[in-house]
Structures are given as structure tokens and as C-alpha cells.
N, CA, C and O atoms as a MOPAC input file, in Angstrom:
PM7 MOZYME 1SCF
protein

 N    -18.07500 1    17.45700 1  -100.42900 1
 C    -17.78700 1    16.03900 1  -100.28500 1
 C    -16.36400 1    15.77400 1  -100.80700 1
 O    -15.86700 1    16.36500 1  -101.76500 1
 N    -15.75200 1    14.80100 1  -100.05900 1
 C    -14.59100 1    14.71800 1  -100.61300 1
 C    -14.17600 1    13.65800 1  -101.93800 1
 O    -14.87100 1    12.75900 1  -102.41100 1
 N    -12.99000 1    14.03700 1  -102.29300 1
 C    -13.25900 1    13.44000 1  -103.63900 1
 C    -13.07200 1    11.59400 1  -103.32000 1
 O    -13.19400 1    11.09600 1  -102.20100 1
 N    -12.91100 1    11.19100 1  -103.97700 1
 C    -13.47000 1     9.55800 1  -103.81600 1
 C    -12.77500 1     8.84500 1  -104.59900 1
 O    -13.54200 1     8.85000 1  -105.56200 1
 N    -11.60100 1     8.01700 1  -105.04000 1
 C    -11.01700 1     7.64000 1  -105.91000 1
 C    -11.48800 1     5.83500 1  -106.55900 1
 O    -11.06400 1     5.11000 1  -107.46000 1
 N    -12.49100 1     5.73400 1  -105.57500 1
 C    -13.00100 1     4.01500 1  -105.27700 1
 C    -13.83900 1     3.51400 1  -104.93200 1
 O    -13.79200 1     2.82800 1  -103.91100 1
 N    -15.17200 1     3.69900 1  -105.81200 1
 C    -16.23100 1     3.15600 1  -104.95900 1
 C    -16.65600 1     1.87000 1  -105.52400 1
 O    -16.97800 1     1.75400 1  -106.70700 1
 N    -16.65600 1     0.71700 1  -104.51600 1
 C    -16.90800 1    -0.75900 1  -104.88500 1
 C    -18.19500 1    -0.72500 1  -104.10700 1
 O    -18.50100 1    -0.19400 1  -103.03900 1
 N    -19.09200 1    -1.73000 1  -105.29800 1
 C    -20.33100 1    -2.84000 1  -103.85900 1
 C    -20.38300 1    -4.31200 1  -105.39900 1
 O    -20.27500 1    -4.45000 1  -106.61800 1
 N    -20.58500 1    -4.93600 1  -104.33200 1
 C    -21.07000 1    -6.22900 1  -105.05700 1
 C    -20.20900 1    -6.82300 1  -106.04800 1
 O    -20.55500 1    -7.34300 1  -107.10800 1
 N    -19.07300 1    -6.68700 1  -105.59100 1
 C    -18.13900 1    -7.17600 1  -106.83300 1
 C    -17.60300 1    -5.92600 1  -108.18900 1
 O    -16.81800 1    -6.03300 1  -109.13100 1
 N    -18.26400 1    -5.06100 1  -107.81300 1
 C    -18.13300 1    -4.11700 1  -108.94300 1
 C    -17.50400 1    -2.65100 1  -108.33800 1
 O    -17.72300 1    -2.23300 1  -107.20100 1
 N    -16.72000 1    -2.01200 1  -109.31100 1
 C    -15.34500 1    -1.02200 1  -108.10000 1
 C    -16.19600 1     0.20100 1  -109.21600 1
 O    -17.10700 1    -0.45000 1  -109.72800 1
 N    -16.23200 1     1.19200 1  -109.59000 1
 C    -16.22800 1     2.48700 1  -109.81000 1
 C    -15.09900 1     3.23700 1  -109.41900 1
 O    -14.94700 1     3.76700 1  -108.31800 1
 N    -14.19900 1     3.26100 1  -110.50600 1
 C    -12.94300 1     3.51600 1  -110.43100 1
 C    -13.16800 1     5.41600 1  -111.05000 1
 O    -13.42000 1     5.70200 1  -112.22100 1
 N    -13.01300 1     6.33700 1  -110.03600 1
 C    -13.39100 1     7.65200 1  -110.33700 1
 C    -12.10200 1     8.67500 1  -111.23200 1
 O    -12.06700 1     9.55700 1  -112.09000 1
 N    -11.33900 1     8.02900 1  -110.54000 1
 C     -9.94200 1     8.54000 1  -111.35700 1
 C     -9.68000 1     8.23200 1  -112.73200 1
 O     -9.39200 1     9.19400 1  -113.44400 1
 N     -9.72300 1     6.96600 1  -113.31700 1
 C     -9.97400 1     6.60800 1  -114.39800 1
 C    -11.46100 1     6.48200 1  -115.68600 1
 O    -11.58500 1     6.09800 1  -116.84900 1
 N    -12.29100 1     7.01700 1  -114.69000 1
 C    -13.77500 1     7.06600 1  -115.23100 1
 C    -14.05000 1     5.55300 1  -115.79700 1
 O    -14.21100 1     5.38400 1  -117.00500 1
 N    -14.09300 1     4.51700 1  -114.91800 1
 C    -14.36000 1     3.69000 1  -116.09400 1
 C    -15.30400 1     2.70200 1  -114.47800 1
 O    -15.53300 1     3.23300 1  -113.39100 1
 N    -15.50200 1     1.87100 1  -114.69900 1
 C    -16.78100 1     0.26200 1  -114.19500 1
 C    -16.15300 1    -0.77300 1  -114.31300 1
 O    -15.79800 1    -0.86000 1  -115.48800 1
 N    -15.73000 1    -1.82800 1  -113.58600 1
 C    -14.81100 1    -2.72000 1  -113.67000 1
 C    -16.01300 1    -4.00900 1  -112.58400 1
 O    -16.51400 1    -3.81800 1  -111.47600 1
 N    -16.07600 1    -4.78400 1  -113.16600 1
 C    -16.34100 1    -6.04500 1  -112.18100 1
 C    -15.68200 1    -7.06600 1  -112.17000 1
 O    -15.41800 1    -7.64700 1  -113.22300 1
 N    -15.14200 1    -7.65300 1  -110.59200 1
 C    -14.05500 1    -8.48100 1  -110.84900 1
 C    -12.83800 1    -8.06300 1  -111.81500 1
 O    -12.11400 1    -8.58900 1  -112.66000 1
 N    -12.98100 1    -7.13400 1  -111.36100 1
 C    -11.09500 1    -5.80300 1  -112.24200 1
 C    -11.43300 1    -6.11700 1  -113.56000 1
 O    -10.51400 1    -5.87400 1  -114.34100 1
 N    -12.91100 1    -6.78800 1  -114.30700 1
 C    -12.36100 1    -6.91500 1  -115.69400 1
 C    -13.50400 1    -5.26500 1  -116.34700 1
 O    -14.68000 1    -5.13300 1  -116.00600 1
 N    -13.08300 1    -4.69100 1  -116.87100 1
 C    -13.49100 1    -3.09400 1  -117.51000 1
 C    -15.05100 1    -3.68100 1  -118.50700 1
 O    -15.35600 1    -4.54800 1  -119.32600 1
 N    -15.67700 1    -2.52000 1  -117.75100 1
 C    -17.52300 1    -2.76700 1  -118.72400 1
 C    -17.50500 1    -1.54000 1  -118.93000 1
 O    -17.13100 1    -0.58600 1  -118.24700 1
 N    -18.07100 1    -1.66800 1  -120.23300 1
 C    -17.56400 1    -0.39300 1  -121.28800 1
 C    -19.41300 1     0.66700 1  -120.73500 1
 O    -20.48500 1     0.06300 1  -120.68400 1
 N    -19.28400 1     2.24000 1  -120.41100 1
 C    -19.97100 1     2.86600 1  -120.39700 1
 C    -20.09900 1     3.72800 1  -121.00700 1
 O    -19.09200 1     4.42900 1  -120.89900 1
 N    -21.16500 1     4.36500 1  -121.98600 1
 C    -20.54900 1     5.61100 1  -122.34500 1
 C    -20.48800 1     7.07600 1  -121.55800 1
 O    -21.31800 1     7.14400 1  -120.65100 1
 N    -19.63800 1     8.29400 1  -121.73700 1
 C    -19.58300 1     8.83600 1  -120.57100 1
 C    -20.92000 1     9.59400 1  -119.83200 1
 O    -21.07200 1     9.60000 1  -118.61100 1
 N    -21.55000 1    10.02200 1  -120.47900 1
 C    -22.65900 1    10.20600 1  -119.25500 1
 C    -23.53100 1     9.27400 1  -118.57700 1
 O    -24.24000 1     9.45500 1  -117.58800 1
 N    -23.31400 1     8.03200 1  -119.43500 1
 C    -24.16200 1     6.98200 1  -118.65000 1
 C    -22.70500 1     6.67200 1  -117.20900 1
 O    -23.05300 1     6.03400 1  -116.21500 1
 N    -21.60300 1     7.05500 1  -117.27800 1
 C    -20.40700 1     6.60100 1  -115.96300 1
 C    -21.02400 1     7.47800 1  -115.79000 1
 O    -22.18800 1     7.08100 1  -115.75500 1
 N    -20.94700 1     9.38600 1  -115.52500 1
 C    -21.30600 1    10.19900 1  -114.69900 1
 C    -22.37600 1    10.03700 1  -113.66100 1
 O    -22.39700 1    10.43000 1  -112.49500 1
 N    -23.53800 1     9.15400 1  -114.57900 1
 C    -24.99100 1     8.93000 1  -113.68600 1
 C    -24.64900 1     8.57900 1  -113.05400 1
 O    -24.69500 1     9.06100 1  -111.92200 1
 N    -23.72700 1     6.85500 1  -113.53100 1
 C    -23.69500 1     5.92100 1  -112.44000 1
 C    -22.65800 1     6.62700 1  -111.32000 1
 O    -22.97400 1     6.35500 1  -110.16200 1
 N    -21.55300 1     7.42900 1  -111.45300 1
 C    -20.83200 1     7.92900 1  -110.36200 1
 C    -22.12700 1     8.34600 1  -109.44000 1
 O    -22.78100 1     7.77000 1  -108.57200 1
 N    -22.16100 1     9.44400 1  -109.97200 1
 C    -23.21900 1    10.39500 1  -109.04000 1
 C    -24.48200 1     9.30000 1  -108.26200 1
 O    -25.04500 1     9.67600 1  -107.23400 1
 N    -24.68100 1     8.47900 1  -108.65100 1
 C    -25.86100 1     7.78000 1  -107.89200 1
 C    -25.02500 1     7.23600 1  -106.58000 1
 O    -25.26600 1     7.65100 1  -105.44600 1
 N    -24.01200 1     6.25200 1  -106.87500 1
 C    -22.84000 1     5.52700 1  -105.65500 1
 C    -21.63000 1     6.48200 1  -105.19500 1
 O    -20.53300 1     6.14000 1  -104.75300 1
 N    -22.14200 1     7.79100 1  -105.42500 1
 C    -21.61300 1     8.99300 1  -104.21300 1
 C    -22.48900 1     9.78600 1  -103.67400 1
 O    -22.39300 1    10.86600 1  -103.09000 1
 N    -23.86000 1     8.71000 1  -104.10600 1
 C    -25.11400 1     9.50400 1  -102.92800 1
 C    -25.84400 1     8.34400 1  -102.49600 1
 O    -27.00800 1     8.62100 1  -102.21100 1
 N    -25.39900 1     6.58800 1  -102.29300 1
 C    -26.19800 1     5.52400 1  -101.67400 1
 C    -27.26900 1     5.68000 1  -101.03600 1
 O    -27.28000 1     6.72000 1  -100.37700 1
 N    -28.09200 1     5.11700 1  -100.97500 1
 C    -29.58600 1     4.99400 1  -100.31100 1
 C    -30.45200 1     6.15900 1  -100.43900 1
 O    -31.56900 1     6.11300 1   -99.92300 1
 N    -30.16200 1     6.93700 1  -100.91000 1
 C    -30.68100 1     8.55900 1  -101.19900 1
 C    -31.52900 1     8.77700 1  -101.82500 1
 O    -31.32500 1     7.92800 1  -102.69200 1
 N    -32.42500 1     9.28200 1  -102.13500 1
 C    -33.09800 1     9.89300 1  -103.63400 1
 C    -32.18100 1    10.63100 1  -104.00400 1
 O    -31.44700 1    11.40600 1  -103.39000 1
 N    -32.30000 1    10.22700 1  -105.49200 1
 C    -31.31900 1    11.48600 1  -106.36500 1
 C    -32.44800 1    12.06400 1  -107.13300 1
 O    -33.07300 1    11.30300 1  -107.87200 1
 N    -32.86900 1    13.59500 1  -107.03700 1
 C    -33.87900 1    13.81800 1  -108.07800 1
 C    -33.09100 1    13.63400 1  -109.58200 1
 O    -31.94100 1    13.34400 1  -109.91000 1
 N    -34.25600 1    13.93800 1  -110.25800 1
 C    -34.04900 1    14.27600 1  -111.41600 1
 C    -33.32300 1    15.28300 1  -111.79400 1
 O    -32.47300 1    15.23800 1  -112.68300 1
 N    -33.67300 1    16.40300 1  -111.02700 1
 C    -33.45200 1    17.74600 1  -111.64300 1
 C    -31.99200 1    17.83100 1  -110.90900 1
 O    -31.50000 1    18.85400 1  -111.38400 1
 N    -30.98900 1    17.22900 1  -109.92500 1
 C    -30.15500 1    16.89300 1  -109.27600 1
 C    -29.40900 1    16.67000 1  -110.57400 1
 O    -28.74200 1    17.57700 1  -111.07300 1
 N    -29.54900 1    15.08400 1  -111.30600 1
 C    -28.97200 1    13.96300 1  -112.02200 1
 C    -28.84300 1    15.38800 1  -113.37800 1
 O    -27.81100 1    15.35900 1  -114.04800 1
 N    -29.67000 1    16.29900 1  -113.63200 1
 C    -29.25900 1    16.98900 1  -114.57600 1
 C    -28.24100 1    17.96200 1  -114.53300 1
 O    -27.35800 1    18.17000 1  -115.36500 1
 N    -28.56200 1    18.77700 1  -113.01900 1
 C    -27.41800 1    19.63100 1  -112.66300 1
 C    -26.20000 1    18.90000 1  -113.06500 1
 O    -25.35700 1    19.48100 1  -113.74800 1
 N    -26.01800 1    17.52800 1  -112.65400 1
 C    -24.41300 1    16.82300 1  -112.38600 1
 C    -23.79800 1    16.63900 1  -113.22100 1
 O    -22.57800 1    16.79000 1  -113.28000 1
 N    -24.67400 1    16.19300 1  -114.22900 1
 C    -24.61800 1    15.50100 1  -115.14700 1
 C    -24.19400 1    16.09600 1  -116.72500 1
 O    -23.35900 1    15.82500 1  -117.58900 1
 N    -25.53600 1    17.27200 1  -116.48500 1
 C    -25.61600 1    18.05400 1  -118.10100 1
 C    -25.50700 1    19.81600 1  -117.66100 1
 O    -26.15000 1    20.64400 1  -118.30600 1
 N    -24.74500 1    20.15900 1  -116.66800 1
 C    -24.92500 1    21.04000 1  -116.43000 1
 C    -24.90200 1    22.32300 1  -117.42100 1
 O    -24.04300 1    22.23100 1  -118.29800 1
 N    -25.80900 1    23.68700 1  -117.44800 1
 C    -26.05900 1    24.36200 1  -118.14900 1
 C    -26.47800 1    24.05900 1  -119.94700 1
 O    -26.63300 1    24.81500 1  -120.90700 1
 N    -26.54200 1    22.73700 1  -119.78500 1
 C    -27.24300 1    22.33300 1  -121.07200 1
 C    -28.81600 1    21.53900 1  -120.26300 1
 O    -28.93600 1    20.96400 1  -119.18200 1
 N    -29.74600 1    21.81800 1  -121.26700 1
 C    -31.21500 1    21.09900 1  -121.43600 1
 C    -31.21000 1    20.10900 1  -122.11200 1
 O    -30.84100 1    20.20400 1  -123.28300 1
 N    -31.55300 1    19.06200 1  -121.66300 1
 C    -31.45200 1    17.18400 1  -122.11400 1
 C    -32.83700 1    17.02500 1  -121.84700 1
 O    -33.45600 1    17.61900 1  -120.96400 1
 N    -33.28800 1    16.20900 1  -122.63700 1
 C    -34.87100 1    15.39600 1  -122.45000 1
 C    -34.67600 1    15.11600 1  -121.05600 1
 O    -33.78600 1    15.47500 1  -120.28600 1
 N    -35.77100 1    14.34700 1  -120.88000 1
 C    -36.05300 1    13.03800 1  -119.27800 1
 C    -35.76100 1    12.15400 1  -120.27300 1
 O    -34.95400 1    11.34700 1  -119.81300 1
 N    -36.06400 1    11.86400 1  -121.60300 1
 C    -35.72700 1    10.55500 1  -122.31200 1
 C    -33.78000 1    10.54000 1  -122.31300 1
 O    -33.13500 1     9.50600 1  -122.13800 1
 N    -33.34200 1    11.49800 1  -122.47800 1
 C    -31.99800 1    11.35700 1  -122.18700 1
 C    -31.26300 1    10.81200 1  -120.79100 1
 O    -30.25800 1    10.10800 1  -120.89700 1
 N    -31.66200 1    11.07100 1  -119.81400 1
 C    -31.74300 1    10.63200 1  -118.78500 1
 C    -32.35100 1     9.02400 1  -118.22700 1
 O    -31.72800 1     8.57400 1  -117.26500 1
 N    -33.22900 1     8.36500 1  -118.63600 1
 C    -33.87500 1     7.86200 1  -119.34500 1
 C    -33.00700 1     6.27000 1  -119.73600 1
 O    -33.04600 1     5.16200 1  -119.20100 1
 N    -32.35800 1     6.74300 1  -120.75800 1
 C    -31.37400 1     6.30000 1  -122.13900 1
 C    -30.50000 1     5.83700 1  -120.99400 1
 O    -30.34200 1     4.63600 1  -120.77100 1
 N    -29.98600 1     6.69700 1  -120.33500 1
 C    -28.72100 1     6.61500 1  -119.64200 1
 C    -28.59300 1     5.53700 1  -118.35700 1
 O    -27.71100 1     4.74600 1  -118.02200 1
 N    -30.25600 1     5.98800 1  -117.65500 1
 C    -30.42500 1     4.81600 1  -116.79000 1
 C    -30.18400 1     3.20100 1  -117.22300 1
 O    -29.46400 1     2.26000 1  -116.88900 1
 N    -30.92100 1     3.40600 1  -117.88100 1
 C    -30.49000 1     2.10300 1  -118.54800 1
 C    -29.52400 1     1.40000 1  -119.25100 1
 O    -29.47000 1     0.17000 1  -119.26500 1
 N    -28.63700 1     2.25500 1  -119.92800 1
 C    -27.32900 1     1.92700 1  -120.28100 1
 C    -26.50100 1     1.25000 1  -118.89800 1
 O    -25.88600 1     0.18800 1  -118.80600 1
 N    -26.77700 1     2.40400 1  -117.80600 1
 C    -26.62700 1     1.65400 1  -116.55100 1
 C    -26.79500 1     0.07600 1  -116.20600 1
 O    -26.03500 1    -0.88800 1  -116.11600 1
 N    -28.32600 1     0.33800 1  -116.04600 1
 C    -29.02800 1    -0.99200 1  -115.73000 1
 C    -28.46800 1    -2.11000 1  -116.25600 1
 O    -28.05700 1    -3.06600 1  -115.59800 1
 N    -28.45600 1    -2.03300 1  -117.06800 1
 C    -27.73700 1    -3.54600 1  -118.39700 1
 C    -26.27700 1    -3.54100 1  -117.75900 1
 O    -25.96200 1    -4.58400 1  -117.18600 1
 N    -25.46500 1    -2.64200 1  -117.77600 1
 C    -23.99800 1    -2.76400 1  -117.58900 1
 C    -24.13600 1    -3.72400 1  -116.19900 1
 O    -23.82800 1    -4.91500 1  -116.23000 1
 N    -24.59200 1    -3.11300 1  -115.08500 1
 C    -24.62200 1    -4.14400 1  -114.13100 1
 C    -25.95000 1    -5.48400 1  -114.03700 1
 O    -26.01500 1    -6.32700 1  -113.14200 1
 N    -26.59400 1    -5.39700 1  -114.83600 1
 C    -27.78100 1    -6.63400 1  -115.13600 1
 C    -28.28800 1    -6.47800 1  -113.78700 1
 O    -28.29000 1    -7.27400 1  -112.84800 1
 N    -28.84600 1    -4.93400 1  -113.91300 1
 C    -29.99800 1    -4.55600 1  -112.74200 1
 C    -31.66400 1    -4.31400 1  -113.54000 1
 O    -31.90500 1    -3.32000 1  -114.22500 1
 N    -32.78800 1    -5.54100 1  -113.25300 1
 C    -33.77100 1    -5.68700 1  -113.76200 1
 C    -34.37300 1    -4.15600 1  -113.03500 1
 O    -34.01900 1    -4.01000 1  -111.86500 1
 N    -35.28400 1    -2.96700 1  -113.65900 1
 C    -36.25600 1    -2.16300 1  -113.21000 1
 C    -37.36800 1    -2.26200 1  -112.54200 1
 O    -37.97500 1    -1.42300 1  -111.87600 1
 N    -37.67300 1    -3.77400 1  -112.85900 1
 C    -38.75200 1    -4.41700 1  -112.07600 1
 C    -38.61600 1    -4.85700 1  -110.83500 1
 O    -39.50600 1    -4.78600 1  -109.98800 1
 N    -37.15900 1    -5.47900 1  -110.60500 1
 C    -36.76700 1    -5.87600 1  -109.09800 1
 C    -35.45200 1    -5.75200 1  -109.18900 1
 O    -34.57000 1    -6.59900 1  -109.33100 1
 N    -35.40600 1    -4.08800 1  -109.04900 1
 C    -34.16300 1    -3.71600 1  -108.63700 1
 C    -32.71000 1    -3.94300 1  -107.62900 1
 O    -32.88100 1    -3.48500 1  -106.49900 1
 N    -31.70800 1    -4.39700 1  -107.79500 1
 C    -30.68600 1    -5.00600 1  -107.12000 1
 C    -29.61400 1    -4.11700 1  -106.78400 1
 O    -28.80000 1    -4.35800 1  -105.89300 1
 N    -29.61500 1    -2.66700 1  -107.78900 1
 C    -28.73700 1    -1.77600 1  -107.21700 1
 C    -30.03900 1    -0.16000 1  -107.56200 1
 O    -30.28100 1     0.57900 1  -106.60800 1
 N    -30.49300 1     0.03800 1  -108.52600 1
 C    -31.07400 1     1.55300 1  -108.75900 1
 C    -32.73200 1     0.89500 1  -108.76200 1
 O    -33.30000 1    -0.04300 1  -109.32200 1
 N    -32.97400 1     1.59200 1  -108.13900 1
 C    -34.48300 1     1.64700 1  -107.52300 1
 C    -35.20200 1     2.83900 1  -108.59100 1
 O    -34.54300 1     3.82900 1  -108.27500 1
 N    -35.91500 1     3.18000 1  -109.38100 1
 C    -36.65100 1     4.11300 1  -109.52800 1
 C    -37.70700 1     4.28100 1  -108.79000 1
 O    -38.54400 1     3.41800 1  -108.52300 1
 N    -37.68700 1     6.00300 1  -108.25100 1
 C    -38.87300 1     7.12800 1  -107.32800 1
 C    -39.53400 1     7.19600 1  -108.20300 1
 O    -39.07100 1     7.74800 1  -109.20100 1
 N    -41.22100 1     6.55700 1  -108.24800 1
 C    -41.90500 1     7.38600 1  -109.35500 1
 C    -41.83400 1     8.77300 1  -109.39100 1
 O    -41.70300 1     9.40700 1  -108.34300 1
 N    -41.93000 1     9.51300 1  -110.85800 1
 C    -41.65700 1    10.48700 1  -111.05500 1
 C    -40.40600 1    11.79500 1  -110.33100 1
 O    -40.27900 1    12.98800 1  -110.60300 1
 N    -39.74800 1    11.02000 1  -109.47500 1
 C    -39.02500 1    11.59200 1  -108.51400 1
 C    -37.38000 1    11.75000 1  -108.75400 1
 O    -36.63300 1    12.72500 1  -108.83300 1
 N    -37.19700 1    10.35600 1  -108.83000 1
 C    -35.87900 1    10.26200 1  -109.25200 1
 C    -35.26300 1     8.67700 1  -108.95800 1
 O    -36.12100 1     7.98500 1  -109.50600 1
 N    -34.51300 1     7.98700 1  -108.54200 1
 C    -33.45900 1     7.40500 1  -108.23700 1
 C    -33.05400 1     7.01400 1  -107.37000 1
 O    -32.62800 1     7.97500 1  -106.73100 1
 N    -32.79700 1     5.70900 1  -106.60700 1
 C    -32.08400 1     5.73400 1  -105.38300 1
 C    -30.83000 1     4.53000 1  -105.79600 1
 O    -31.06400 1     3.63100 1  -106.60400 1
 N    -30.03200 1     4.62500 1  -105.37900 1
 C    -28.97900 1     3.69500 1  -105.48400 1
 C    -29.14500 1     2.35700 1  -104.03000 1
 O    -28.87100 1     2.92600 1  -102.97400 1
 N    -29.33600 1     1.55300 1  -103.90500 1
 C    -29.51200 1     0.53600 1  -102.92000 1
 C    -28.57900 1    -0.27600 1  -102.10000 1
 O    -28.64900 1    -0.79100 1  -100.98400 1
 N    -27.74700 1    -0.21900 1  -102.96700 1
 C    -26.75500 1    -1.47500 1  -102.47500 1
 C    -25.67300 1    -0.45200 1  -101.16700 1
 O    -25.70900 1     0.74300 1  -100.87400 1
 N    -25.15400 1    -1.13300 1  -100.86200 1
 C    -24.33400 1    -0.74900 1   -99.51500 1
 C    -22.73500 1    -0.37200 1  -100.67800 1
 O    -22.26700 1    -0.98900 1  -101.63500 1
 N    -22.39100 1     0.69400 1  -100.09500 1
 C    -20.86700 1     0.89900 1  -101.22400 1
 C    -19.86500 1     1.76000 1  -100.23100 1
 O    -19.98500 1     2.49300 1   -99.24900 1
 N    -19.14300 1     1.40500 1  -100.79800 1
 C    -17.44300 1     1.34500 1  -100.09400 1
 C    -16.39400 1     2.22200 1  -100.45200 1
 O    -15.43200 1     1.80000 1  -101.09400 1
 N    -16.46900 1     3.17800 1  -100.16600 1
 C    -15.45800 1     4.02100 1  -100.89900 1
 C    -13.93100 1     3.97000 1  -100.17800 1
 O    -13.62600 1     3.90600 1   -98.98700 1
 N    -13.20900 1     4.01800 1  -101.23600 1
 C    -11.43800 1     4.01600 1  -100.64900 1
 C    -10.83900 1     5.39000 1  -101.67600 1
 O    -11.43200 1     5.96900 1  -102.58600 1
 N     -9.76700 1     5.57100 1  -101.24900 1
 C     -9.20500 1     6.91100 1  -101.54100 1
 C     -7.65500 1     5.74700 1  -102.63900 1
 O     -6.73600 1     6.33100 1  -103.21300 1

């Protein structure tokens, strides 16, 4: 896949070059594996992302809980004020994994 320097949906850009989450250009603080998740989910839209995927990407050659993973979703969730119950951008697969929902835009 090619690399991606820009992925926006909903007002919110995922700036890949700079590792950082910006809505309306103003910077929402992530810590870094909770940005990695969120990269990796909005450079695979509408998809399932397994689990065991989100670990390869994420924690590669290290072993992390599911509660670490977990932790991270949700650090997510809050940054963009996505409820788990009625998801607006990350959907949880029971036991499966992840889907990212929203429609996203990548620019170079």
C-alpha cells in the first residue's frame, strides 16, 4: 500500500507524517500507540481489522494483553467522542476485531 501522508473524514485529518490527530487543524493529543491504532484502522476503512492484525501493526514482535489493545481503543474513542454503543467512526466485531466506518480521504 502506498504510503499516505493525509487521511481526513468528518472534520478530522490524520496527519501520517507528523503522527499526530487534528480536528478542524486544531491538534488532539494521542498517545503513540493509541495514533498507530487509529492510523492503521483509517488505512483499512470499512474493513475488519482483526485483532491479531492490530497487534502485528501495532506491537510487533512484542506480546500485549487484549486489555492493552483494549486501553487503546478507547483512548481512541474519547479523542474523537465515538460512543461504543452507537458507533460513529469504530464499530467493534464481537470478539473479532474492528471496523473503521466513516468514509476517509486520503491525500499525499
Amino acid at each position: 500500500m502506498a504510503e499516505r501522508s493525509l487521511l481526513t473524514f468528518a472534520g478530522y485529518a490524520v496527519d501520517c507524517d507528523n503522527e499526530q490527530l487534528r480536528l478542524d487543524n486544531q491538534p488532539i493529543r494521542l498517545t503513540n500507540k493509541a495514533f498507530a491504532v487509529l492510523r492503521y484502522l483509517v488505512e483499512h476503512p470499512r474493513q475488519l481489522v482483526t485483532k491479531d492484525a492490530l497487534f502485528a501493526a501495532v506491537w510487533p514482535e512484542t506480546v500485549v494483553s487484549e486489555s492493552t489493545l483494549t486501553n487503546c481503543i478507547g483512548e481512541v474513542r474519547r479523542a474523537l467522542g465515538n460512543d461504543a454503543k452507537q458507533p460513529r467512526f469504530i464499530e467493534t466485531v464481537y470478539r473479532r476485531g474492528y471496523r473503521f466506518i466513516e468514509k476517509v480521504v486520503s491525500s499525499q
